[in-house]
C-alpha positions, 0 to 999 in steps of 0.5 A: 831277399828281404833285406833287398826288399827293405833297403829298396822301400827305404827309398821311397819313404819319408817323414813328414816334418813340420820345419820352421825358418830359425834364421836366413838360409837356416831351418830347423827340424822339429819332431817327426809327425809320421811316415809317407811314402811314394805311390808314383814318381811325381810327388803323389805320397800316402800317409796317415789321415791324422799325421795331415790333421796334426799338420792343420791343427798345428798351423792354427796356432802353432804356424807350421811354415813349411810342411814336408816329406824329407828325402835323402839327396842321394840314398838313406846312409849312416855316414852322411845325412843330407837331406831335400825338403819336398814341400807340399800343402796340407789343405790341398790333401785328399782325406778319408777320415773314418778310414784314417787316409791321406793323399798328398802331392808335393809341390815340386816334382821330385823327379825335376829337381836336380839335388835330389841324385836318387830320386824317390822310388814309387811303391805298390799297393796289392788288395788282396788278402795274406794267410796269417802268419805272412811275413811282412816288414814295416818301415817308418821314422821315429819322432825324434830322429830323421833315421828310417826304422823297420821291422819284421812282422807277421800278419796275426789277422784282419779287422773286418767290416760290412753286415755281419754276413761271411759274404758281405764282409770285408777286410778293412784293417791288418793286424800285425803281432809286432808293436810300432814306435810313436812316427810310424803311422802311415808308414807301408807294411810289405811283402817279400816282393815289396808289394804294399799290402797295408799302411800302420795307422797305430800300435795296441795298448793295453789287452794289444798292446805288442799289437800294430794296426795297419789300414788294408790294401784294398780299402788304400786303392778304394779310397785312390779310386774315388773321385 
């Protein structure tokens, strides 16, 4: 079943690149600043706050033409990599920068434009919490490569905030007991069901390192909730 689960998530994430034009009807692909994905079928992604703070940063100097989520025209495959590039204007984001939180809409909508054959499927995000132990998979994109990864994991805890008193407290992060490559962050951590419960924002290093850190589920749908 969760192999299912996975090729069903694939569809609705995407890397997001930072293109430029080399030459008339030619673009090149640079390297993969992070992993987003689809909370409805009109254009509204998730991602990470500071894959969309490298975006800005990078236009200061760098010129970024082009920011995009890139979507397979028609299904993620091994034998044809055929790719559409959803535009979409980082100043336009929404950010949350203490919880590292994105929302995005593209410029077009994915759902009108004919060369995308299969359209970007829209994911969930659940709020409550999973006993440790909990599988879960994560999916996201390498830096160097338009190929989706994903991985299975348990949840080995949670970060919690609020005063220090057990009913004030709240989970603000998941822990997982699996490390995540460098273009996974904001990429979606899920259930069985493909429910999100998380978004990955980082892996540990040294004492955690082998460890990866995702933004609870709950602190996503406050942060979609707030005007």
């Amino acid at each position: 079943m969760f192999i299912s689960t996975i090729e069903k998530v694939k569809q609705a994430i995407g890397p997001v690149i930072c293109p430029h034009v080399a030459a008339e009807h030619k673009i090149e692909v640079g390297p993969v600043h992070g992993t987003a994905f689809f909370i409805d079928t009109r254009g509204v992604f998730l991602t990470a706050g500071h894959v969309i703070k490298g975006l800005l940063e990078a236009g200061e100097g760098k010129h970024c033409e082009a920011p995009a989520v890139f979507v397979p025209r028609n299904e993620w495959t091994l034998e044809k990599f055929d790719f559409f590039a959803l535009r979409f204007t980082p100043s336009d984001c929404k950010l949350d920068e203490g919880a590292d939180l994105a929302r995005c809409k593209t410029i077009d909508d994915p759902a009108l434009v004919d060369k995308i054959v299969s359209k970007p499927a829209a994911l969930t995000i659940v709020g409550d919490i999973q006993p440790d132990g909990t599988p879960v998979a994560f999916s996201g994109f390498p830096v160097n490569a338009l190929i989706p990864y994903t991985a299975r994991a348990n949840v080995a805890g949670y970060q919690l905030v609020g005063t220090g008193t057990p009913q004030h407290l709240q989970a603000f992060g998941i822990v997982l007991d699996k490390a995540v490559w460098p273009g996974a962050s904001g990429g979606p951590v899920y259930r069985q069901d493909g429910r999100v419960i998380g978004m990955l924002l980082q892996r540990g290093t040294g004492e955690t390192a082998g460890l990866a850190f995702a933004r609870h589920g709950a602190r996503i749908n406050d942060f979609l909730s707030a005007p």
